[in-house]
PLY file of the C-alpha trace (Angstrom):
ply
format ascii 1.0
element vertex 502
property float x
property float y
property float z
element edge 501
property int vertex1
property int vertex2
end_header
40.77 51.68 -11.28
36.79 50.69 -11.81
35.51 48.49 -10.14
32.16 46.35 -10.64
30.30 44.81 -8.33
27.08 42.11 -8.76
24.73 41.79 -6.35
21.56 39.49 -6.15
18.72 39.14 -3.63
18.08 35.45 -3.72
14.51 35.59 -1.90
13.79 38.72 -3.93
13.69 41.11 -1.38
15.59 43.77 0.00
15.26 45.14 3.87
16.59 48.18 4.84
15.51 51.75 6.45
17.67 54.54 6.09
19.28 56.38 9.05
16.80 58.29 10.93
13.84 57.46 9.09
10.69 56.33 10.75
9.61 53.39 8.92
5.96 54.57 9.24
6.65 57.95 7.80
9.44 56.45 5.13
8.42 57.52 1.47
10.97 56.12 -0.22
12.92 52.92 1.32
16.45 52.89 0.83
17.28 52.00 -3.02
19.86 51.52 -3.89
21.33 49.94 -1.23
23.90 52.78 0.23
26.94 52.48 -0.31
27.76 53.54 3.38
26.23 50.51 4.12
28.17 48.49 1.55
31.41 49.78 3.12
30.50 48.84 6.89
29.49 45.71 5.79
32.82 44.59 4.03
34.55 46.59 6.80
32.57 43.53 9.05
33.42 41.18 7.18
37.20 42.03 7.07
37.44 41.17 10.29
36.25 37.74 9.86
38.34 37.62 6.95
41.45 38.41 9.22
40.62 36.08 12.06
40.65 32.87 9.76
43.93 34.62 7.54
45.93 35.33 10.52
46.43 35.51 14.36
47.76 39.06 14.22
45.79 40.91 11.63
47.37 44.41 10.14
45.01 46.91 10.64
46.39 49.43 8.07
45.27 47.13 5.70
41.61 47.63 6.99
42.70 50.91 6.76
43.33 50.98 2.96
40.33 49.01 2.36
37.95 51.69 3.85
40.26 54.69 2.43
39.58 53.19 -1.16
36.04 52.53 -0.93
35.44 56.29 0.76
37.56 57.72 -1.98
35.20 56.09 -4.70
32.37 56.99 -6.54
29.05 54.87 -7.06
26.71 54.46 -9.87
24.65 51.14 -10.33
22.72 49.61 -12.82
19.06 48.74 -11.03
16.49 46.10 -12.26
14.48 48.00 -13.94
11.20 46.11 -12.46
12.18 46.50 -9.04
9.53 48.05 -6.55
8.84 49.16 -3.52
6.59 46.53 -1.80
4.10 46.78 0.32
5.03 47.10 3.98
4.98 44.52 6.36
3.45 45.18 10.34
4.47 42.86 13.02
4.78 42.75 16.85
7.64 41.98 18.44
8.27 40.89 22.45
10.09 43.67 24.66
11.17 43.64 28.16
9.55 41.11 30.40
7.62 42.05 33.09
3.99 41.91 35.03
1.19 42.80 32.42
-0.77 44.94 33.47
2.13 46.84 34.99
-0.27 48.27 38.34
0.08 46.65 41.30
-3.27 46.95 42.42
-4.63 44.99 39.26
-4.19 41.15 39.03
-1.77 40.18 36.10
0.78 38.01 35.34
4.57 38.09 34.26
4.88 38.29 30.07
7.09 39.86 27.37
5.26 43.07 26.29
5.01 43.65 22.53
6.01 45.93 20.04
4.55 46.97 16.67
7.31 47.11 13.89
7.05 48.25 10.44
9.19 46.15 7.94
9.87 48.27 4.74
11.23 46.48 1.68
11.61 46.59 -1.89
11.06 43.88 -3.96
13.64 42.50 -6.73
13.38 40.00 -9.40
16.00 37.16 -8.18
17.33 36.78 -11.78
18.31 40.41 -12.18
20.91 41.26 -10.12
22.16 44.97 -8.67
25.21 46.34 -10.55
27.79 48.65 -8.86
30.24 50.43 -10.66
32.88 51.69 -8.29
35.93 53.96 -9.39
38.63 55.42 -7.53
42.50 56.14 -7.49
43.19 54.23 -4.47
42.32 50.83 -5.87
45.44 48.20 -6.39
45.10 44.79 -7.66
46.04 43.24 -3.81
42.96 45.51 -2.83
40.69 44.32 -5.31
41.37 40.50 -4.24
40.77 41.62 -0.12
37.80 43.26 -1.13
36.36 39.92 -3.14
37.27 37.79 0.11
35.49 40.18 2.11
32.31 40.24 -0.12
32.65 36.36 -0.24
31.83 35.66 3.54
28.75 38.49 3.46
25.36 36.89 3.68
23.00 39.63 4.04
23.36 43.58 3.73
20.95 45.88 5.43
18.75 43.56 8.07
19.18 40.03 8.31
16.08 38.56 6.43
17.71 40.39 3.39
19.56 37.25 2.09
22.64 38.49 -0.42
25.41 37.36 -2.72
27.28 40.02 -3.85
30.84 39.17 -5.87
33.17 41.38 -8.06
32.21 40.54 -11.14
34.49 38.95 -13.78
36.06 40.88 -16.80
34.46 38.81 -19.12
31.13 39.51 -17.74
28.37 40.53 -19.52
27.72 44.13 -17.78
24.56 46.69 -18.33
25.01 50.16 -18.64
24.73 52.71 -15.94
21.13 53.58 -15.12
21.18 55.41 -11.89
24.14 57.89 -10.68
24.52 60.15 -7.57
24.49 63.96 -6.87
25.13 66.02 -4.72
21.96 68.30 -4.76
18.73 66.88 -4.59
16.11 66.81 -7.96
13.12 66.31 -9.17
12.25 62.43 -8.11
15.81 62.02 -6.63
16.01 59.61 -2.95
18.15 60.23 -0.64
21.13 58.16 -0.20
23.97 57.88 2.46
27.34 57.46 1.19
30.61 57.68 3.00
32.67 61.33 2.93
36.20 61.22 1.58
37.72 61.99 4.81
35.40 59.28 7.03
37.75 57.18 8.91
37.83 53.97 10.57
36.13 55.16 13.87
33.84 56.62 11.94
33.07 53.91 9.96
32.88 51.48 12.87
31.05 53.35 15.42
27.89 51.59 16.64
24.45 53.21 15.93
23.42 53.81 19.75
26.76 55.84 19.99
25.18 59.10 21.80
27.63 60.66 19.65
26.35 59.29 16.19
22.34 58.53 17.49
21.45 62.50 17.62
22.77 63.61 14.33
21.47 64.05 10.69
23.94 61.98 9.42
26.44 59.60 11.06
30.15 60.81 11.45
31.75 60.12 8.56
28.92 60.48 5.87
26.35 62.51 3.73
23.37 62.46 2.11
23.49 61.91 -1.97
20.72 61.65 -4.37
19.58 59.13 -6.84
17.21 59.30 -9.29
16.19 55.94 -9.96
15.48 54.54 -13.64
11.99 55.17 -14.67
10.06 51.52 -14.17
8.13 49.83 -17.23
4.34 50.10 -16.72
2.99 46.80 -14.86
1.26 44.28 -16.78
-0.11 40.74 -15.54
1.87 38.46 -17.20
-1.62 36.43 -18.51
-0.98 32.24 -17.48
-3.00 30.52 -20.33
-3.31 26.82 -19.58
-2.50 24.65 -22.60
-5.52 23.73 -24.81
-7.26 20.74 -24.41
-7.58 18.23 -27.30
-10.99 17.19 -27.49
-12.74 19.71 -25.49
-16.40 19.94 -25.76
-17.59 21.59 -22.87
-16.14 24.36 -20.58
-17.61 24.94 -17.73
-17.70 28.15 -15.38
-19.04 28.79 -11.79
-21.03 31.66 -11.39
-20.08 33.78 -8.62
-22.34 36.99 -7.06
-23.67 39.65 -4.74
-26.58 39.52 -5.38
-27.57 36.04 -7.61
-28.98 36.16 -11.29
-32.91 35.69 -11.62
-34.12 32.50 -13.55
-35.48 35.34 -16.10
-32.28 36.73 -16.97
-30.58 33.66 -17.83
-30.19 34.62 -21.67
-29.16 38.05 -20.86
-26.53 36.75 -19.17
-25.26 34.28 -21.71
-25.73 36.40 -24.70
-23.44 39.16 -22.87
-20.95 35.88 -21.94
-21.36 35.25 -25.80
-20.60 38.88 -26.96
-17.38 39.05 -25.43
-16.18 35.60 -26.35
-17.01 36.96 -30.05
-14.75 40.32 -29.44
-12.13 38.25 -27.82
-11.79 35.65 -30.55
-11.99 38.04 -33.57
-9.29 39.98 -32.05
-7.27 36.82 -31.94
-7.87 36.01 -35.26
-7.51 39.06 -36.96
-4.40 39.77 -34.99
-6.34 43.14 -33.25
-7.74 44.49 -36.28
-11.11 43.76 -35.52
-12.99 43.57 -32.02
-16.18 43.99 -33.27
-18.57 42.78 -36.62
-19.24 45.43 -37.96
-15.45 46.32 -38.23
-14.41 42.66 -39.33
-13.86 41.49 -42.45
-15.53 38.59 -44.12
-12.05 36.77 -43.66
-12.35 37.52 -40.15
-16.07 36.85 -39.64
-15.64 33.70 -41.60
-13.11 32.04 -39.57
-15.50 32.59 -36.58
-18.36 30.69 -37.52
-18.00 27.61 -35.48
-18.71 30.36 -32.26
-20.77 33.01 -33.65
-23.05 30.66 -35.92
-22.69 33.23 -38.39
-21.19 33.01 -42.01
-19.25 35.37 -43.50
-21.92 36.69 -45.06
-24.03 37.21 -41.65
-25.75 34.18 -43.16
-26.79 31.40 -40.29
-25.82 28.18 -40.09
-28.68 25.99 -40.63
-27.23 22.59 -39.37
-26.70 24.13 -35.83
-23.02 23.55 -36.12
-22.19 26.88 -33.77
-21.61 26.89 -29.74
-23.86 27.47 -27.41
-23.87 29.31 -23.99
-25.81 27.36 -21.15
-27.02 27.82 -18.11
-27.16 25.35 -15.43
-29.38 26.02 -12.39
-29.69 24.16 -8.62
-33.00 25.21 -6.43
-33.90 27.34 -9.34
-30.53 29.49 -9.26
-28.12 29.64 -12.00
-24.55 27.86 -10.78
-22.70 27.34 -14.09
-22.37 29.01 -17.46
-21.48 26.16 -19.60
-20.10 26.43 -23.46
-21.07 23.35 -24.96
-20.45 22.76 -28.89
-21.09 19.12 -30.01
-20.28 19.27 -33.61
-16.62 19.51 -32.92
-14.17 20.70 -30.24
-12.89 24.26 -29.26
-9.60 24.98 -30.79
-7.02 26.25 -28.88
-7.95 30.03 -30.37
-11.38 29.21 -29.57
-10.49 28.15 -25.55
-8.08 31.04 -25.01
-11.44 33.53 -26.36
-13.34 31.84 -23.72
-11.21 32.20 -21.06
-10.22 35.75 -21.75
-14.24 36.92 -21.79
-14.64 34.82 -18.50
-11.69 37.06 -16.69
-14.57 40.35 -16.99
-17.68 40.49 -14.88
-20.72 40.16 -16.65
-24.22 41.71 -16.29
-27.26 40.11 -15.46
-29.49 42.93 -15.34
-31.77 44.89 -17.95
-30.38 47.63 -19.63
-30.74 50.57 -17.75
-28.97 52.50 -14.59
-28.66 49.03 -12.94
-26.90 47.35 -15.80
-23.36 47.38 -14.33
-24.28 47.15 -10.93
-25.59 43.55 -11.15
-22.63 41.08 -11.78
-21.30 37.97 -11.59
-18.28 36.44 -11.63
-17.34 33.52 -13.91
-14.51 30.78 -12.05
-13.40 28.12 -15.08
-13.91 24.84 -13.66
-11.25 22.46 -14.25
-11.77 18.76 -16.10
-11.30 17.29 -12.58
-15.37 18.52 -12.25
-17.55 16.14 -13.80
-20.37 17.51 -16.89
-23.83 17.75 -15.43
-26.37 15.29 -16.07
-26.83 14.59 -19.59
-23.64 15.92 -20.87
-22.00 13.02 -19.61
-22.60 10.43 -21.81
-26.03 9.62 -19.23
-29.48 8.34 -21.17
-32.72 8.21 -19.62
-36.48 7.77 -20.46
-37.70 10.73 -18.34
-36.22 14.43 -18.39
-37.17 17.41 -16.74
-36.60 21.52 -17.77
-33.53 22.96 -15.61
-34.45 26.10 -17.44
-38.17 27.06 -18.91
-39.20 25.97 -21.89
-39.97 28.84 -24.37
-41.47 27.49 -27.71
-40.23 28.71 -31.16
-43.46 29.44 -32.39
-46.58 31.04 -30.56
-48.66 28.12 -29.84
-51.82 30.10 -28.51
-54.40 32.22 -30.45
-56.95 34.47 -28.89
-56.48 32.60 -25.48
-56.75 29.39 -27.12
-53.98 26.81 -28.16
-53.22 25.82 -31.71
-53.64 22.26 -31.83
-50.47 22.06 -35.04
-48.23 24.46 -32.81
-49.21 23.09 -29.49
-45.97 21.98 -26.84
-46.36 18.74 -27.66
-46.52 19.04 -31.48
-43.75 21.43 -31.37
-41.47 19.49 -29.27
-41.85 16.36 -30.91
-41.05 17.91 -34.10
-37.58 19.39 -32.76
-37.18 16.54 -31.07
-36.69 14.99 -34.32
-34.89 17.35 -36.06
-32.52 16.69 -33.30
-31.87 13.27 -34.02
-34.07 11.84 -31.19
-36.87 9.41 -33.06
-38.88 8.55 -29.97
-42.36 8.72 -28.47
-42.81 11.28 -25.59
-45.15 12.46 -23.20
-45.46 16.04 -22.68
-46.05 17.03 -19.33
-46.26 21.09 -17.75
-44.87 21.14 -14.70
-46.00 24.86 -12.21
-47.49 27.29 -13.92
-45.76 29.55 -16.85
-43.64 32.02 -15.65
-42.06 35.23 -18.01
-38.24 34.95 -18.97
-35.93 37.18 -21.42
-35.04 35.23 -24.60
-32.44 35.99 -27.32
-33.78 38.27 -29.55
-31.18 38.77 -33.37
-30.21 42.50 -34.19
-32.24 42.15 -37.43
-35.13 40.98 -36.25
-35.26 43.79 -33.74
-34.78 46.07 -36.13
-37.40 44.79 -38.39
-40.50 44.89 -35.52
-40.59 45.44 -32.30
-40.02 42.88 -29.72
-40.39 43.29 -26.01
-37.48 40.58 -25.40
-39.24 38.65 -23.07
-41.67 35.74 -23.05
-43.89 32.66 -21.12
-41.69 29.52 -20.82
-42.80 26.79 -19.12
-41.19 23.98 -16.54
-41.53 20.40 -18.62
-41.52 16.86 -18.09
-40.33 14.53 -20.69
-41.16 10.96 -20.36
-39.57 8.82 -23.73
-40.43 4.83 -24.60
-36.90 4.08 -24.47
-34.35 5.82 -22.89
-32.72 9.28 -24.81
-29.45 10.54 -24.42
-28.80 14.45 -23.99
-27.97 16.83 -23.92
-31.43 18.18 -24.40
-32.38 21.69 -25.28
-35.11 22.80 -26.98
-37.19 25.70 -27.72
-36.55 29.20 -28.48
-33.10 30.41 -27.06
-32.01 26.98 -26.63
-28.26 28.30 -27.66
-28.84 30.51 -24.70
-29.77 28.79 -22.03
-33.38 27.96 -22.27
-34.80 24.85 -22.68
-32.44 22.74 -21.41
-33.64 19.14 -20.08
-31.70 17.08 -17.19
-32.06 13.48 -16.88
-33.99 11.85 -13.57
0 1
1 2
2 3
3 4
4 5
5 6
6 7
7 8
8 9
9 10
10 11
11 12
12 13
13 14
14 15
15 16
16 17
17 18
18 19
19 20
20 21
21 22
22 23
23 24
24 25
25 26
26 27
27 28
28 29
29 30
30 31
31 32
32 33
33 34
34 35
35 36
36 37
37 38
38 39
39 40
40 41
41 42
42 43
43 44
44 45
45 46
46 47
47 48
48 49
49 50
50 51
51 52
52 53
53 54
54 55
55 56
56 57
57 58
58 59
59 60
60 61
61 62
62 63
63 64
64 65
65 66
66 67
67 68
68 69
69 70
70 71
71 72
72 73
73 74
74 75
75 76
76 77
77 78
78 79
79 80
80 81
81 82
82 83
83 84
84 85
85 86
86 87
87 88
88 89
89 90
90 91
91 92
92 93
93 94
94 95
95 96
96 97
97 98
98 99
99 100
100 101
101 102
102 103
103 104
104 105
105 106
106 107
107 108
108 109
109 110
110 111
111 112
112 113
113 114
114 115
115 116
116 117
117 118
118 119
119 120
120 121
121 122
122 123
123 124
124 125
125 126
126 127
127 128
128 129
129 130
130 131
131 132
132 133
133 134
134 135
135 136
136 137
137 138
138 139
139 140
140 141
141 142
142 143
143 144
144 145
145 146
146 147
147 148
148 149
149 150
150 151
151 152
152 153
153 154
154 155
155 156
156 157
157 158
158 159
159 160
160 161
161 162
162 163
163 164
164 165
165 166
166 167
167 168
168 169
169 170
170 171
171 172
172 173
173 174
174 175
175 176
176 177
177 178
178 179
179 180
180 181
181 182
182 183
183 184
184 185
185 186
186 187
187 188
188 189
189 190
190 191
191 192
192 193
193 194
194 195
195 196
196 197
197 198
198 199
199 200
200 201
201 202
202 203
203 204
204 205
205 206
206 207
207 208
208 209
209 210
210 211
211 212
212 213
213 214
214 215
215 216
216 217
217 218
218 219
219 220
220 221
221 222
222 223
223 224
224 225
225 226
226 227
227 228
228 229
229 230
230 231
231 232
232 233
233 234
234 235
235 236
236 237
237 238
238 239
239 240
240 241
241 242
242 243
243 244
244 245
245 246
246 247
247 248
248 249
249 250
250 251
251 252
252 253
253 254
254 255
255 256
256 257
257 258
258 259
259 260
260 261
261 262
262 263
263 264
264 265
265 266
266 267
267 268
268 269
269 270
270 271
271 272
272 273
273 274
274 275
275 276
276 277
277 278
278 279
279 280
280 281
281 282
282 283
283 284
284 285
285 286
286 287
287 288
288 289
289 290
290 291
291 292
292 293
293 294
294 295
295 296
296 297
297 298
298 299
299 300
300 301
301 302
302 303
303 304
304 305
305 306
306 307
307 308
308 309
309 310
310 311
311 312
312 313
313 314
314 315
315 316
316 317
317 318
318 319
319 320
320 321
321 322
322 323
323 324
324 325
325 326
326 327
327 328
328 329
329 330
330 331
331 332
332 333
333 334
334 335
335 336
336 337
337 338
338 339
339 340
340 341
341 342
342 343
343 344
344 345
345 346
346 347
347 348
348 349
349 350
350 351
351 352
352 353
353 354
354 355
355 356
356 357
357 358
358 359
359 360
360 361
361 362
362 363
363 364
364 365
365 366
366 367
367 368
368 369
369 370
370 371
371 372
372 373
373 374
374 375
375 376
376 377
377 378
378 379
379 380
380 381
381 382
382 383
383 384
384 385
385 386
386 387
387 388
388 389
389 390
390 391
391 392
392 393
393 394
394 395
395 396
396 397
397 398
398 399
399 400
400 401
401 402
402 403
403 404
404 405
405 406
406 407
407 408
408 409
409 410
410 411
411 412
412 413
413 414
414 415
415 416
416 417
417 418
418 419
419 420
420 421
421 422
422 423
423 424
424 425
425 426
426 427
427 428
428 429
429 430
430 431
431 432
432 433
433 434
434 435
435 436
436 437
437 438
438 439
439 440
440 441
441 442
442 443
443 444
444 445
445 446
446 447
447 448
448 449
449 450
450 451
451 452
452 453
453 454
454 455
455 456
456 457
457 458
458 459
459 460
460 461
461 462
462 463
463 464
464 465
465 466
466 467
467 468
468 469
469 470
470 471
471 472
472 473
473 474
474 475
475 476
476 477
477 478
478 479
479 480
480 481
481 482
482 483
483 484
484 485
485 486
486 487
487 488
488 489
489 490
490 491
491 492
492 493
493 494
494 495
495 496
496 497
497 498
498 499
499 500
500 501
């Protein structure tokens, strides 16, 4: 008759150390559970079974019970995602006495302690352990003593290992064999003890301190056999996306670090932020074809223009429609990357990009030896965190730079400034291309200072550019009040430029 068997592990865990092993030298853990233990379990159980069944229980029924399950033979069906886990050290009291134990010393009376290794493997909750049991000696009285026997056990192996194990119905929906015992030990196999044919019930119900049993390889009555358990899937995070936000403008990130970012290389650190939003969202959209522009298609590049800024066509969009990646700074240290797009909200493709790029550390530093060493770490920031000044909604007639101001256009000439492309000229006139049709005073704030900016692929390619230039800390004082956000200058999609409100 076959018998099978499901077993499940409702905290997910399984506790047990084989006989003889020392759990700090134990490479394996016992998995399967062993079916030597199985059968002094029930054979426990039994006699529970007995005391509530009848005063005067009939042993030779025990006896049959124990015959059948040493006469069988075990194979299982094992989650396959089931692991070892790592092992767990804790100290445990001892005998009680004085501490320290010399008599000469002062001490007092206390338990002593104990440091125990807890070995375990870990198992999904929802997929049980199958056993597949077969044997000659099985009857159909049998099979119902051995279900009322598995029906009162609670644990199997040490206590914290929490267990309902049943004999499973015929019409249950069973997996095939995946792991089988032998008798000689393979490549991979684990060794496993399971009960000999001829163990009887002394055997099986001898305690482990027995100065008979505690000496010996194996315990009267049993033997090593190997398993070779099935080969587990490769591991991969199982990726929690949160649900896109309708409406969402702004995502903001804290910047974490070592060592933190430099005012200067605020734009090298968006731009990188920015590159790997791009790869992440054109392998969304084109499904993994593409991670990069140059192997997109204009399908692919078209669809995203409302990040990159980019047509199709590696045309830009004129009417600034296109995120941009901020930089907001405290004490003159950068604290959040923002991604602000005020045109219209991230799509749910769009949001996921984001958050995948912010899961990688990204470089600060110049390229160069150093260029991976220097990193930071990007938290997302929940909507429970309030927008910084000015992307809130806030107006006010005076603004200051959070960043340095780095104009579009070179506003000095042989040491001298050009009165048309002067900072006040050149701010008023993007201040109006931005929509904001007030009077302002222009006021320098320190003195300049050098900072990276964005420089395009094609224009590098066309003339040489040192990637760096003198921005300047500004005060903005309106007529009437403005509302923000304000950014302005060159690399003002990057970080520079950008105004707070006083």
């Amino acid at each position: 008759m076959k018998l099978i068997l499901r077993q499940e592990f409702p905290l997910g865990r399984f506790h047990a150390t084989p006989w003889r092993v020392n759990p700090y030298d134990d490479p394996h853990g016992e998995w399967p559970p062993s079916p030597w233990r199985l059968v002094r379990a029930v054979t426990a159980r039994w006699y529970q079974w007995a005391r509530e069944a009848s005063p005067e229980p009939d042993v030779s029924q025990l006896e049959r019970l124990q015959a059948a399950l040493c006469r069988s033979t075990y194979a299982f069906h094992l989650p396959p995602n089931a692991r070892k886990g790592s092992p767990l050290r804790q100290y445990h009291p001892t005998e009680f006495g004085w501490r320290p134990a010399e008599k000469k010393k002062a001490g007092m009376r206390s338990y002593g302690t104990s440091l125990v290794q807890d070995n375990y493997w870990c198992v999904p909750p929802g997929e049980p352990v199958w056993w597949f049991l077969e044997g000659d000696d099985w009857t159909d009285d049998l099979r119902v003593l051995l279900g009322q026997c598995l029906e009162r056990m609670t644990y199997l192996g040490r206590a914290e290992t929490l267990t309902r194990i049943r004999v499973a119905d015929v019409s249950a929906e069973v997996p095939q064999v995946n792991c089988t015992l032998a008798n000689k030990r393979g490549s991979g196999a684990a060794p496993i003890l399971s009960p000999l044919d001829t163990a009887t019930r002394e055997d099986i119900e001898r305690t482990t301190d027995n100065p008979e049993a505690v000496k010996r390889a194996v315990p009267p009555g049993a033997q090593w056999l190997y398993a070779v358990r099935p080969e587990r899937p490769a591991a991969r995070e199982r990726r929690r996306v949160p649900e896109p936000r309708s409406d969402c403008h702004l995502m903001q990130f804290a910047i974490g670090w070592n060592v933190a970012p430099e005012m200067r290389a605020i734009v090298r650190l968006t731009s990188r932020f920015r590159g790997a939003v791009l790869r992440e969202l054109l392998a969304i959209k084109s499904n993994g074809r593409a991670t990069s522009w140059a192997n997109a298609s204009f399908v692919d590049r078209e669809s995203i223009k409302g990040m990159n800024g980019k047509g199709g066509d590696g045309e830009p969009d004129k009417q600034r429609r296109h995120a941009e990646f901020l930089a907001w700074c405290e004490d003159g240290q950068p604290t959040r990357l923002l991604v602000w797009r005020g045109s219209h909200a991230f799509d749910a493709d769009e949001q996921e990009a984001i958050l995948l790029a912010a899961a990688r550390d990204v470089s600060w530093a110049a390229a160069g030896s150093k260029s991976d060493e220097w990193k930071v770490r990007l938290v997302p920031l929940d909507r429970a965190i309030p927008p910084p000044p000015g992307f809130d909604g806030r107006s006010s007639k005076v603004w200051e730079s959070v960043t340095p101001y780095v104009p579009s256009r070179h506003h000095l000439r042989g040491g001298k400034e050009r009165e048309s492309e002067s900072l006040i000229n050149q701010i008023r006139r993007e201040l109006s291309q931005r929509g904001i049709m007030l009077d302002v005073d222009v006021d320098p704030m320190g003195a300049p200072v050098w900072v990276a900016v964005h420089v395009a692929k094609r224009e590098a390619q066309r003339r040489a550019s040192i990637g760096a230039r003198r921005g300047q800390m500004i005060r903005l004082r309106f007529t009437a009040a403005a509302a923000g956000p304000i950014r302005l200058g060159h690399s003002s999609s990057f970080g520079l430029g950008l105004f707070a409100p006083m």
